[in-house]
Structures are given as structure tokens and as C-alpha cells.
N, C-alpha and C positions, 0 to 999 in steps of 0.2 A: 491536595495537589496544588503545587504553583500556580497561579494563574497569570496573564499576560496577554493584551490587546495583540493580534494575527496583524502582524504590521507588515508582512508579504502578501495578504488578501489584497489591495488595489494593486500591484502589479500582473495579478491574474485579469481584472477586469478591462486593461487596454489590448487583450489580446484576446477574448472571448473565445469563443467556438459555438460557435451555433453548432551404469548405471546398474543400480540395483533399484529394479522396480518391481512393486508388487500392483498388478494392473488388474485386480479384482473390478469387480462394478461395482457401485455405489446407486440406488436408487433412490434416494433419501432424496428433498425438494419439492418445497409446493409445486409446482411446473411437472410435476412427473419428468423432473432431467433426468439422464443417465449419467453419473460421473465414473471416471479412472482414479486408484489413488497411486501416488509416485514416494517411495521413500527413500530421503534423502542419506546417501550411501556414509555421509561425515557425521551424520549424528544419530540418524533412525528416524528423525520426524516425518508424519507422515501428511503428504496433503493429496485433497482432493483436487483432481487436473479435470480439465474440459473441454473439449472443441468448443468453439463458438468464430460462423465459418471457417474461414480458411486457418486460420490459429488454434492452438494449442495452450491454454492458460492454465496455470495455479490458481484456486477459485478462492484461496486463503494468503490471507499475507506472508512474507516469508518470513521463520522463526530458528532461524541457523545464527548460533550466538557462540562464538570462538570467545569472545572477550566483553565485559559489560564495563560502560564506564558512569558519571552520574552527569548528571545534565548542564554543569558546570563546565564541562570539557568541551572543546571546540578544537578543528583543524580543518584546515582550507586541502591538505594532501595525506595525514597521516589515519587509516581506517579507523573509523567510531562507532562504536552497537551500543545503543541506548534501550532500556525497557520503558515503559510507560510509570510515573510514579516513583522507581526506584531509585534512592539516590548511590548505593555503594555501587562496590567493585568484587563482589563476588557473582559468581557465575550460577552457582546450584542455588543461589537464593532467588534470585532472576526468574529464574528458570519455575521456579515455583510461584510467583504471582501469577492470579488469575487474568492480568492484563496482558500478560507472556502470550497463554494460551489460546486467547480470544484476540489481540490483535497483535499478535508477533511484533518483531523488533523494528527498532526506530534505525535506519543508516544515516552516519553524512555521506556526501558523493560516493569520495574517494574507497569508502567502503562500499556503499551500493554497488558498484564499478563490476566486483570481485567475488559476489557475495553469492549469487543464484549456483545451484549445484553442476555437475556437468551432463552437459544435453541440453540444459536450459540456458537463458540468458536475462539480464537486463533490460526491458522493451526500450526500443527507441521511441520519439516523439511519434515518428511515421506509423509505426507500430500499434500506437496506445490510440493514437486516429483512425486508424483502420478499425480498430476495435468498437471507436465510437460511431464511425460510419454505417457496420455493420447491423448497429443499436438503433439507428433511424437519423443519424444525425447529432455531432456533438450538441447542438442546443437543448436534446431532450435526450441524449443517450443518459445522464447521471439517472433519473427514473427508473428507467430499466435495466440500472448496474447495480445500484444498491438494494441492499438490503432491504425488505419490506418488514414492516410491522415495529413494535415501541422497544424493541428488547435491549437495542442497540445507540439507534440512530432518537431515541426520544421524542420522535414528531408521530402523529395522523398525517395520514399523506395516501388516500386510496391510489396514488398514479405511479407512486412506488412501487412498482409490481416485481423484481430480480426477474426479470424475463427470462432473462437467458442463462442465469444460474452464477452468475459474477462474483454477488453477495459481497459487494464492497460496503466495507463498514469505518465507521467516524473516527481513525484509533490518532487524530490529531496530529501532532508533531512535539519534534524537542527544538525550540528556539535557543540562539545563544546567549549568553548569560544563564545558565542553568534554570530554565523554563520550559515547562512542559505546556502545552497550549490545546484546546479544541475536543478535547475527549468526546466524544458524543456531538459534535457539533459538525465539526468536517474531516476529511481521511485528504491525504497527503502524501502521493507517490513519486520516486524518482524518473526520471529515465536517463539513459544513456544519453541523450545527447547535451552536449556542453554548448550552453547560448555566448561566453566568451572567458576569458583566464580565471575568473570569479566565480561566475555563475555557471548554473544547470538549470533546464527544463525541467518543472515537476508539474505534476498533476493533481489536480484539487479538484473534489465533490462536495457539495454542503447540506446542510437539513436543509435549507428554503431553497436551494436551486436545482431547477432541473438537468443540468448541461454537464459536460466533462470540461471543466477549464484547465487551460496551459498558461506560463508564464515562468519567468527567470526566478530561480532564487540564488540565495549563496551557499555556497557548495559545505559551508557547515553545518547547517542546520539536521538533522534528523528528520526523515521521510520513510513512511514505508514502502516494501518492495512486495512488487507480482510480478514474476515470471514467465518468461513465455518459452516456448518449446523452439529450441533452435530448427 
């Protein structure tokens, strides 16, 4: 896999933070959670969904892939679906890595935007803070969002605990210039809201950090998406 220095990681840092549904139960989770799963009516994918307070989440990244392109592609407006690793442009071969399946697709904005099925949406900034406040506080919400244990995230960290059944995993990003970046190291979400004609708010977790951080990136990059229940 490409590799390439996270040269959007110090613009997180000055902004810190401390339908067709099949709605079976899922009891699966260290936590003894109870989850729903929601299947997506445009392709059949299925994910597990969860209350955590007041919201409604996709407790998996979203994996709705119309079009794959390879990591060399960039646009600031025209929709992008990147897989992790992959560099063509076929769709069933995509589809078949196992980076597909375990941390679903990479969006730029302009496709994040568009992408969540209908009932769901995009979280905004506000949104994805609500979500950290509910955690204890974004300073220490990343601990109780990720994933716990080495499967994934490749750290010891007994304070990792998925509390609340989030199970946000490292699936990195696709930088410009055709670079895939962070696999295991940090995860990398969009939101809805746009910081100015370039950028967008995204949201960053890491192996050594406890916190949910926010900060601006550019609207080409590739991010993954969790959805929230409109």
C-alpha cells in the first residue's frame, strides 16, 4: 500500500475537542449492546444501526459503491468512491477486497454529500459532537468509540473500551496525489458541514489519542462515512 505523511493531522490539532429495513436484533458485542440492522434498499448491504442517546447511528462505515475510482483521481465537486488499496475502476473487484468489507468506502465531499441511503443522512459537525458529548466528552469520547482489542486498531490500550457499541475502526483515508494513508493508525470521517468554498469539517480518531478531533480539510480527499438516522 502507498504510503504518505497525514499532512491534514496539524490542522485537527488547533481545534481540539476535549426504506427497506430488516430490523431483526443483533445481540453480538462485548458490552451485551442490543443492535438493529438496516439494509440498504440500493444495493442490499447490510448494517448494524444503534441508538446511542438521542441518535440513531450506523455502528459500520458506509459501503454503498455506485462507482470506484483509484486513488489518483481528485475533484473538489464531481462524486469520488475510493476502496482502500485498490487502485482500478471496476466495481465487483472492489467489492471483493476484504478492505471493502471491513472498512467500507473512502468518499470525497461532494460524494459524501449524497451518499447515506434514504431515512439517513450525512452527520453534521453538531451532530458528531452531540455524539461525543454523550461519550463523556470529546477529550476522552475517541476511547469509548473505538474499537477495542489488536484486530484492527494494532494498539494495547485497556481504556479502549467501545462502550457504547460505535466500534469506529483506523480504515485511514485516500490523500491527493493517488495515496492511501493511515490504515490501522487513524479513521477519518466526513460531515456535512462545509468550513469554506474548499474545505469541509471532518473527523479524526487515532491509535494514541483519546479524543474525537474536528478540523477543516479539502474537499478531495477521501473520508469515511457513518450515518445518522434522519
Amino acid at each position: 500500500m502507498k504510503k504518505h505523511n497525514f499532512m491534514i493531522l496539524p490542522l485537527i490539532m488547533v481545534v481540539f475537542f476535549a426504506f427497506t429495513s430488516s430490523c431483526k436484533k443483533d445481540n453480538e458485542g462485548e458490552n451485551n449492546i442490543t443492535y438493529e440492522n438496516y439494509t440498504d434498499p440500493r444495493d442490499g448491504e447490510t448494517y448494524k444501526t444503534l441508538k446511542i442517546g438521542e441518535q440513531v447511528w450506523m455502528t459500520e462505515n458506509l459501503r454503498y459503491l455506485p462507482e470506484v475510482v483509484g486513488p489518483d483521481s481528485g475533484s473538489q465537486t464531481i462524486p469520488l468512491y475510493y476502496v482502500l488499496v485498490y487502485e482500478g475502476k471496476i466495481v465487483t473487484e472492489a467489492k471483493a477486497s476484504p478492505y471493502f468489507e471491513t472498512y467500507g468506502v473512502l468518499y470525497n465531499w461532494a460524494a459524501a454529500k449524497i451518499a447515506c441511503p434514504p431515512g439517513w443522512h450525512l452527520p453534521t459537525e453538531t451532530e458528531w459532537m452531540q455524539l461525543a458529548g454523550y461519550a463523556g466528552g470529546a477529550g476522552i469520547a475517541g476511547n469509548k468509540l473505538k474499537e477495542s482489542g489488536t484486530a484492527h486498531w494494532g494498539v494495547i490500550n485497556d481504556e479502549i473500551t467501545d462502550q457504547y457499541g460505535f466500534t469506529a475502526l483506523p480504515g485511514g483515508c485516500c490523500l491527493t496525489g493517488g495515496l492511501f494513508d493511515g490504515l490501522q493508525n487513524f479513521g477519518t470521517w466526513w460531515t456535512k458541514t462545509e468550513f469554506d468554498s474548499t474545505q469541509a469539517t471532518y473527523i479524526l480518531m487515532t491509535d494514541n489519542g483519546t479524543g474525537v478531533y474536528k478540523g477543516p480539510s479539502i474537499k478531495e480527499h477521501g473520508f469515511s462515512i457513518r450515518c445518522v438516522k434522519d
